[in-house]
PLY file of the C-alpha trace (Angstrom):
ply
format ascii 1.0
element vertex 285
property float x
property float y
property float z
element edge 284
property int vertex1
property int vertex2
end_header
-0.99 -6.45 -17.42
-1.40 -8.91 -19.87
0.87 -7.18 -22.32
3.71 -7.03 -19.49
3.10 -10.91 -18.99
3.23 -11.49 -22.95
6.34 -9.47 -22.48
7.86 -11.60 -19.59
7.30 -14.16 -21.33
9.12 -13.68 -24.75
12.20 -11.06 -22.99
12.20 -12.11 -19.38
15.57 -13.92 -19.99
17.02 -10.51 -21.04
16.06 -8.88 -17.70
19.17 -7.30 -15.37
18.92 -8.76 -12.11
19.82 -5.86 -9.15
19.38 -3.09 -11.02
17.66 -0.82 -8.67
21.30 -1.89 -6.37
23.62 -1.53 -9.55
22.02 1.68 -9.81
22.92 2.10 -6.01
26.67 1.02 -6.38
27.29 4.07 -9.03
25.65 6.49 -6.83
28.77 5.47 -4.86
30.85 5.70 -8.03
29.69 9.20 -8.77
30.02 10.22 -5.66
33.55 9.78 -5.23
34.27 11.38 -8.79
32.31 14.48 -7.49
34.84 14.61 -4.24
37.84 13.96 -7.01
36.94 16.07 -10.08
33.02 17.93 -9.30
33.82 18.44 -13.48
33.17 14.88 -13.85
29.54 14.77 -12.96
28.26 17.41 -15.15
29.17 15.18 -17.52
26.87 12.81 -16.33
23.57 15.28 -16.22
20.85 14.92 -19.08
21.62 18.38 -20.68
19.49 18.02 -24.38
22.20 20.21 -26.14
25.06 17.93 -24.83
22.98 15.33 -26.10
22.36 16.96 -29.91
26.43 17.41 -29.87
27.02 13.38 -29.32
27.40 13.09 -25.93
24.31 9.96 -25.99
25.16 8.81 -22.48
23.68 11.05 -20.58
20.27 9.85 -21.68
20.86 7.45 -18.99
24.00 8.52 -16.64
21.51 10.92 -15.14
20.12 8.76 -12.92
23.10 7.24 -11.57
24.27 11.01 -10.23
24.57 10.54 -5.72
21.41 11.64 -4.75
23.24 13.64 -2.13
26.84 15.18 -1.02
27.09 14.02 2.49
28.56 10.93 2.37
26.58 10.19 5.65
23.29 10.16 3.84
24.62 8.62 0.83
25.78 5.33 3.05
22.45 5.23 4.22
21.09 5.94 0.74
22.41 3.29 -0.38
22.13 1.11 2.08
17.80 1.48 2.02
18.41 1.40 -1.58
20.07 -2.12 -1.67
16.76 -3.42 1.04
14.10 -2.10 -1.29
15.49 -3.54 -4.53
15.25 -7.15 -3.15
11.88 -6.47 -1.87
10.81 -5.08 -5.30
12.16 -7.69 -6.54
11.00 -10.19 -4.66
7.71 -8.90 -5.44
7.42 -8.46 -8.99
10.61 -10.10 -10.27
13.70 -8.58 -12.16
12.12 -8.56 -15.37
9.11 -5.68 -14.06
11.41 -4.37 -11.84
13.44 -3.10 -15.45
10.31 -2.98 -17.01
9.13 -0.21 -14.12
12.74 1.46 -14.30
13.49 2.03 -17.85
9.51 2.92 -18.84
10.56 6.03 -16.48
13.97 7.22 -17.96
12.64 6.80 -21.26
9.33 8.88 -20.10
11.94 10.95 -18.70
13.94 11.27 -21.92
10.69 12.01 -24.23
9.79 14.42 -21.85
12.70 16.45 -21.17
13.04 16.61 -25.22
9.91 18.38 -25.23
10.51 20.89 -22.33
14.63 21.69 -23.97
12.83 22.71 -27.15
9.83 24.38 -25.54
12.44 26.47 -22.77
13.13 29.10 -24.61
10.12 30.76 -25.13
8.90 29.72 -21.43
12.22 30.01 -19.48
11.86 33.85 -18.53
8.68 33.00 -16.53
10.04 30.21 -14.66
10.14 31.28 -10.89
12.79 28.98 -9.30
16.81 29.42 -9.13
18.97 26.68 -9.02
22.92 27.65 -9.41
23.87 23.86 -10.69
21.83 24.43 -13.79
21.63 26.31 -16.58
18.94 26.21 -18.62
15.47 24.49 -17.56
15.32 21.42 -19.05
18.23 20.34 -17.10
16.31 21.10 -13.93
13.48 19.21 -15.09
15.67 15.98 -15.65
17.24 15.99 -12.07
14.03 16.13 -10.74
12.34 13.76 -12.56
15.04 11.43 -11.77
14.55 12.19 -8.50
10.88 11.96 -8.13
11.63 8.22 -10.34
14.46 7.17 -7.43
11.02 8.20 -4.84
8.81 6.15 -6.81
10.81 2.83 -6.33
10.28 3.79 -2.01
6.70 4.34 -2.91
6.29 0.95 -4.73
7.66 -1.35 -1.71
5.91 1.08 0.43
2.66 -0.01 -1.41
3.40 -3.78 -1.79
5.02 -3.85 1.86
2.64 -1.09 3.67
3.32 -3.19 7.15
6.26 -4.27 6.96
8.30 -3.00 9.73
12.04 -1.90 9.20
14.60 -0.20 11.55
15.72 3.27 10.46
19.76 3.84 11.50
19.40 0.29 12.84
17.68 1.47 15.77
14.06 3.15 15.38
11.29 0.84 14.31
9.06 2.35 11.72
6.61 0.79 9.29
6.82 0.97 5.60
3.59 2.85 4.97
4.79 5.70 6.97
8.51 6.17 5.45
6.29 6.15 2.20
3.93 8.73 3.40
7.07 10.63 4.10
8.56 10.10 1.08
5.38 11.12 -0.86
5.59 14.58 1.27
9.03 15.41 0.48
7.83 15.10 -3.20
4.97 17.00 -2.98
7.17 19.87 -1.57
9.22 19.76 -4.79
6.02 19.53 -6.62
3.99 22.75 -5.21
7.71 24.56 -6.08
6.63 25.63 -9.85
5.56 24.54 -12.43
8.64 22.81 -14.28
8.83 21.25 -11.02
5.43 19.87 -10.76
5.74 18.50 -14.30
9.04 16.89 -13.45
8.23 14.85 -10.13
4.51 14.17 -12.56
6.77 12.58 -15.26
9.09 10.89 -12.53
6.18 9.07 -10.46
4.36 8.03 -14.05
5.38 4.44 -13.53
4.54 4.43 -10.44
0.93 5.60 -10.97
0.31 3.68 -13.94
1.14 0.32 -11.73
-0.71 1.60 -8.53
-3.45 3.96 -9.74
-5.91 1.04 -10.88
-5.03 -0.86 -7.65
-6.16 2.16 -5.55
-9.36 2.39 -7.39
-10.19 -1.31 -7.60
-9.76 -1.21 -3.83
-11.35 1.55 -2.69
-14.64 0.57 -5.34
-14.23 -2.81 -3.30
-14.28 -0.70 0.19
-17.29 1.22 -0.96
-19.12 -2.09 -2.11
-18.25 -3.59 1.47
-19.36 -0.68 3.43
-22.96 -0.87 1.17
-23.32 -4.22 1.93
-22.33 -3.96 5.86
-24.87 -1.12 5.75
-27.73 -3.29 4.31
-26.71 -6.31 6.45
-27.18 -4.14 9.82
-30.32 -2.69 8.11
-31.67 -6.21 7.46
-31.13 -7.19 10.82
-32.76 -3.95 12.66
-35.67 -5.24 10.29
-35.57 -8.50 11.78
-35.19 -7.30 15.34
-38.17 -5.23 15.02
-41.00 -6.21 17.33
-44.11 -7.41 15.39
-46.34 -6.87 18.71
-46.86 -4.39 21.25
-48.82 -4.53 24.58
-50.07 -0.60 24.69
-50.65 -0.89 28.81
-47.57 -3.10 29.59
-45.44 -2.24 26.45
-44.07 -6.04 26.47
-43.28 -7.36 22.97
-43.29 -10.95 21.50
-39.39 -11.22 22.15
-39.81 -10.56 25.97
-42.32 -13.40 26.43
-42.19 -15.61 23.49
-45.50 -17.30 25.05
-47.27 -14.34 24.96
-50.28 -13.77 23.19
-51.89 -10.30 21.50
-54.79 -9.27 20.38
-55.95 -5.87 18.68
-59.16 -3.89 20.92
-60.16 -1.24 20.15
-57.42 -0.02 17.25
-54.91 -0.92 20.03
-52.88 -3.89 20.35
-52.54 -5.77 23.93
-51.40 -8.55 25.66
-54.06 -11.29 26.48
-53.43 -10.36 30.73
-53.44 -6.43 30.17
-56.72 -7.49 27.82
-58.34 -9.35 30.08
-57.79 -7.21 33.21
-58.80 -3.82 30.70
-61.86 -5.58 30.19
-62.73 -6.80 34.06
-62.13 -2.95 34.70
-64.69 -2.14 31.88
-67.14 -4.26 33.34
-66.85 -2.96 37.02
-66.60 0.07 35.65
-69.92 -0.05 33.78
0 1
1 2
2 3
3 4
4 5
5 6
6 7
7 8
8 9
9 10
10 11
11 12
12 13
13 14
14 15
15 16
16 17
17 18
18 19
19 20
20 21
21 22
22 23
23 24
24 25
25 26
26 27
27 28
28 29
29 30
30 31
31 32
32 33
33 34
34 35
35 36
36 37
37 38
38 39
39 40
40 41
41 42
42 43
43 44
44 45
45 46
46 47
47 48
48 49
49 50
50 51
51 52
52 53
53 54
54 55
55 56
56 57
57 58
58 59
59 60
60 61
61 62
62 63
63 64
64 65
65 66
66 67
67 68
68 69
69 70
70 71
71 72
72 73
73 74
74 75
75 76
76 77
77 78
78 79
79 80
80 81
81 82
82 83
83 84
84 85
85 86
86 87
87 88
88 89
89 90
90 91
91 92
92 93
93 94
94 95
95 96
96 97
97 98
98 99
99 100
100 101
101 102
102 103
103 104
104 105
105 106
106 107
107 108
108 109
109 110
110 111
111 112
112 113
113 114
114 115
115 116
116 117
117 118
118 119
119 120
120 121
121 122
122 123
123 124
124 125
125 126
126 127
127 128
128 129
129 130
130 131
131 132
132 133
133 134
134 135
135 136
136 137
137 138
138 139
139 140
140 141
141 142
142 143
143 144
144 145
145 146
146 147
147 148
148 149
149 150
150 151
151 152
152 153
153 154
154 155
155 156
156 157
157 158
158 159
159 160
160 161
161 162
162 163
163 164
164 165
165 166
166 167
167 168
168 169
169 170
170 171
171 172
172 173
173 174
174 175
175 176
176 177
177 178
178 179
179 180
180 181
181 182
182 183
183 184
184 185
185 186
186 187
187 188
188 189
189 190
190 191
191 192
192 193
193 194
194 195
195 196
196 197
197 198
198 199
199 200
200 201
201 202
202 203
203 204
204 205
205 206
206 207
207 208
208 209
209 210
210 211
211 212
212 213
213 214
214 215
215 216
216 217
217 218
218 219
219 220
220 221
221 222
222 223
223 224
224 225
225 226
226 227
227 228
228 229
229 230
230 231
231 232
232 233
233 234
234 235
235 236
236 237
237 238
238 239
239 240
240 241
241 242
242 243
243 244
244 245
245 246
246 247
247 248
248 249
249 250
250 251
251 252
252 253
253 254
254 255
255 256
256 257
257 258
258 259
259 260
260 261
261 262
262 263
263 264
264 265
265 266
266 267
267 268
268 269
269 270
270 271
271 272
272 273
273 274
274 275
275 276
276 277
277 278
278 279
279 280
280 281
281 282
282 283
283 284
């Protein structure tokens, strides 16, 4: 964190305001060039050997690709989209907010790199099928891209966890539980296979660097609080306990706080059970 707030400091001037809703206006944008020309958006896809032939923007057009082809769900895409940039930034500012996005396409890029030159050897094991792509590293960008697009719902879902929105304007839900959600859509894609696992792993690396520490600060905090609510209600149950015990009567010093004991015999009593235990001893003997 400190290095981020060096980095503020000296580039935060440079930051893009609205990206995470720029990147929501070209989802727009590619969607209608997929309804005019579907040609058009290959040419957006992060395909390595397109890449190696010149074709350097798709290193980053990937991400602007509609996340979906109903334009239904792509108005309400983009719509959520729009609400949790502002909160994000909001929350951490436009300069972490580009900070957050671009650390994951470049993660993204590196990775993807890696997989395009390992494919070829591992490709014939890979279980899934996927008629849009063809080869594996291609897979693995979309869905790292797509697991990064999650991680942004994630993030406000972790800053914002109560905050209360209305889904399709009408149902109110809060944001902890469209997170959950969202985190159980990705886990789907990540128990698919493994290029799949490794992709939404790569995608929600941001995310996890940011929130990972938080977690375990907070939960080490929970822990400490529970240990010391423990010890507090032990403390107290030590201080409740009765330091004297009539063993005819069974009163104790917090029933009668004028009540005197005294130990006969190895037992312990209360001066009136004493006294009448010892007329009966006499009239007895």
């Amino acid at each position: 964190m400190a290095l981020l707030n060096s980095l503020e400091r000296k580039f935060g001037r440079f930051a893009f305001p609205g990206l995470v809703q720029t990147i929501a206006v070209f989802w727009v944008l590619t969607f209608i060039l997929e309804v005019l020309n579907p040609s058009m958006v290959e040419l957006m896809m992060l395909d390595m050997r397109k890449v190696f032939e010149g074709q350097v923007w798709r290193l980053f057009s990937h991400i602007l690709i509609a996340p979906t082809t109903s334009p239904i769900f792509l108005f309400f895409a983009v719509y959520f989209t729009f609400f949790l940039g502002r909160l994000l930034e909001e929350a951490w500012g436009a300069f972490r907010v580009n900070a957050f996005v671009f650390s994951g396409l470049l993660l993204i890029v590196i990775t993807t790199l890696v997989v395009h030159f390992g494919s070829d050897q591992l490709y014939p094991f890979v279980a899934y099928k996927r008629t849009f792509i063809g080869h594996v590293s291609l897979y693995f960008g979309h869905v790292s891209g797509l697991a990064l697009s999650g991680s942004i719902l994630l993030a406000c879902a972790c800053i914002y966890p109560r905050l209360e929105i209305r889904l399709m304007a009408l149902i109110p839900v809060k944001m902890m539980w469209i997170g959950l959600i969202d985190g159980g859509l990705l886990f789907l894609v990540f128990m698919r296979d493994y290029w799949s696992a490794f992709g939404v792993a790569i995608g929600l690396l941001p995310f996890l660097i940011v929130f990972l520490p938080i977690l375990i600060h907070y939960l080490k905090n929970r822990a400490n609080a529970a240990a010391r609510l423990q010890k507090f209600k032990e403390d107290s149950r030590s201080e409740e306990a009765s330091l004297h015990h009539c063993a005819i009567c069974h009163k104790t010093e917090h029933e009668d706080h004028d009540l005197d004991f005294r130990v006969s015999g190895g037992e312990e009593y209360c001066v009136p059970c004493l006294e009448e235990k010892k007329k009966a001893a006499a009239e007895a003997g």
